[in-house]
C-alpha positions as CSV (number, residue, x, y, z in Angstrom):
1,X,61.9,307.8,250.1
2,X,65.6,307.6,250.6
3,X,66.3,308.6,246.7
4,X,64.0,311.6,246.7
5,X,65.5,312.8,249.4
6,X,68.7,312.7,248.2
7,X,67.3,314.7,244.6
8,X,66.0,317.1,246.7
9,X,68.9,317.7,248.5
10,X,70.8,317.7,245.1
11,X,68.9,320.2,243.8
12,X,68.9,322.7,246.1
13,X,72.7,322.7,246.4
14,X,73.0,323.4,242.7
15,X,70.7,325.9,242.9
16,X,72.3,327.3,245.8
17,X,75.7,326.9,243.8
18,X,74.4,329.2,241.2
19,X,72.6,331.5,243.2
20,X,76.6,332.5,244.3
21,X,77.6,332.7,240.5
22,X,79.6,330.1,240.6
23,X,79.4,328.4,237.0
24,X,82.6,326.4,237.9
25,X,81.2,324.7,240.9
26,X,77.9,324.0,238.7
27,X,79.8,322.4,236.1
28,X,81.8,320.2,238.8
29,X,78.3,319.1,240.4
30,X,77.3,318.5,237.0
31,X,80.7,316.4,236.1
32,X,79.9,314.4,239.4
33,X,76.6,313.1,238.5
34,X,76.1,309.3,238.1
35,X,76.1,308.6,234.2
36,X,73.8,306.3,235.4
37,X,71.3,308.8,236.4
38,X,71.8,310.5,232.8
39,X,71.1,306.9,230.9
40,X,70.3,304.1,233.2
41,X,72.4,301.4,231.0
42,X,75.8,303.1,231.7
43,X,77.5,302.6,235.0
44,X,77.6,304.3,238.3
45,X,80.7,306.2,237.7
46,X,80.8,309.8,237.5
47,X,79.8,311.0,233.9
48,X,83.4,313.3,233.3
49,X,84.8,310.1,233.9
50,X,82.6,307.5,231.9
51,X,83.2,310.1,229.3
52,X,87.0,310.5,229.8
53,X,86.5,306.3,229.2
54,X,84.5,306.5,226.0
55,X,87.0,309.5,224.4
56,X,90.8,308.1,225.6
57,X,93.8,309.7,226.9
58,X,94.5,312.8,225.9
59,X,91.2,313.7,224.7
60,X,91.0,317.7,226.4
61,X,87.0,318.2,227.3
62,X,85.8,321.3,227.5
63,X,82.6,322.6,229.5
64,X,80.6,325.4,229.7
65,X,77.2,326.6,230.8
66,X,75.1,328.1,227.8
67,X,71.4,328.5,226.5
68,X,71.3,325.0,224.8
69,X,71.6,326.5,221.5
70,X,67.9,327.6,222.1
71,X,68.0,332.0,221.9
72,X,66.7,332.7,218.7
73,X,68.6,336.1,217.8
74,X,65.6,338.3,218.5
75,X,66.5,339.5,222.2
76,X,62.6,340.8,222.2
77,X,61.3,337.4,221.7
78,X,63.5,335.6,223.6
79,X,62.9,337.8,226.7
80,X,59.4,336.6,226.8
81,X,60.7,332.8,226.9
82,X,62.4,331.0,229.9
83,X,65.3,329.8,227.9
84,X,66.5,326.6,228.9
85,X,70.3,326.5,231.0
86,X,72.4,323.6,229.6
87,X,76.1,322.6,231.0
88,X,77.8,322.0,227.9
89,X,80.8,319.6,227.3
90,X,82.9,319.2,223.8
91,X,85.7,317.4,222.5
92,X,87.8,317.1,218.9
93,X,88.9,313.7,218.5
94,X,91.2,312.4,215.6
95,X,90.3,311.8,212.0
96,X,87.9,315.0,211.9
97,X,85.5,313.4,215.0
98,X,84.2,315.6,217.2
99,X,80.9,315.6,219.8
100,X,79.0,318.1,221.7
101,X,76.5,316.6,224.6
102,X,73.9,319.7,226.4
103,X,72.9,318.3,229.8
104,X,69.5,320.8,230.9
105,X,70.0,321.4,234.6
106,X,67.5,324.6,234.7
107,X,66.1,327.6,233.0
108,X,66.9,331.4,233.2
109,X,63.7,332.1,234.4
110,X,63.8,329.6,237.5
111,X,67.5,328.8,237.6
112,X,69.6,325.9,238.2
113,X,67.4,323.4,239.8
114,X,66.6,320.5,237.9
115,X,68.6,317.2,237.8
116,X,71.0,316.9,235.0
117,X,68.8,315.3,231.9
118,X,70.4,315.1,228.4
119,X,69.4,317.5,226.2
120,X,71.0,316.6,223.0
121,X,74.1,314.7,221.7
122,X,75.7,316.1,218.3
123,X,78.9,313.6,216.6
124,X,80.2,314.9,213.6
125,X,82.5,312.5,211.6
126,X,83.5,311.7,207.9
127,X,82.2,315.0,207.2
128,X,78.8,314.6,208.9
129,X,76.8,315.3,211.5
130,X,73.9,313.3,213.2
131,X,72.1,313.7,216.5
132,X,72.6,310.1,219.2
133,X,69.8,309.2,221.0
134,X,71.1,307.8,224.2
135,X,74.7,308.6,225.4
136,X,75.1,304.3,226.1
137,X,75.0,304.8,221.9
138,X,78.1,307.3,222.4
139,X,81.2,305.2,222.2
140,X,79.8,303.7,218.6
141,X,79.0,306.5,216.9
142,X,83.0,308.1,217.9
143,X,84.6,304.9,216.8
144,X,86.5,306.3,213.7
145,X,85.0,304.1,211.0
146,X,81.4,304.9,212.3
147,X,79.4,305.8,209.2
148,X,77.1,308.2,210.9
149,X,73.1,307.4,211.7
150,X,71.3,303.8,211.4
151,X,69.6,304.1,208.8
């Protein structure tokens, strides 16, 4: 009872962070949230930090909110569909690596509401690109002599 409580309360003060236009204050609630509530085999730190971990020192993140890649080009069609709201983080690593991670935290239609959920989780490296499953499976697929998806 304690724990949905707690989501509750979570949720409405992102949604009442957006509902001020705030995208900055999103994306630090979203940095904030337990990585252990995004994959529950990673620890309780906050994710911007577990990730700052996986990436290294002087790795610069950068974060945004965006449609999740979702709009298809046709603004007639996509006004008829609640496209999904992702907070967005990217990084380019040495030796060509490079990751993009979409956390859904809402949709346009109903807003920012929902707890952070991955999305998707896009590594590019020797000249490839392959989706990761779970972001536990993260720090393996950047290590620079990765050679892409299990086959």
């Amino acid at each position: 009872m304690k724990r949905g409580f707690a989501c509750v309360a979570a949720l409405l003060a992102v949604s009442a962070l957006r509902a001020q236009g705030d995208d900055e204050r999103v994306l630090t609630f979203v940095k904030g949230t337990p990585a252990k509530e995004l994959d529950s085999k990673l620890p309780k730190m906050r994710f911007e930090r577990w990730l700052l971990d996986v990436v290294g020192k002087g790795v610069e993140l950068h974060w945004e909110l965006n449609d999740c890649g979702e709009q298809s080009g046709d603004p007639q069609a996509d006004s008829q569909r609640d496209l999904p709201i992702c907070a967005g983080v990217e990084a380019q690593l040495d030796k060509g690596r490079a990751f993009q991670i979409l956390l859904a935290i809402g949709t346009q239609k109903k807003g920012i509401g929902a707890k952070p959920a991955v999305h998707s989780i896009i590594v590019q490296a020797n000249r490839r690109m392959w989706d990761v499953k779970q972001l536990r499976d993260l720090p393996k697929a950047l290590e620079p002599q990765s050679p892409g998806p299990s086959k």
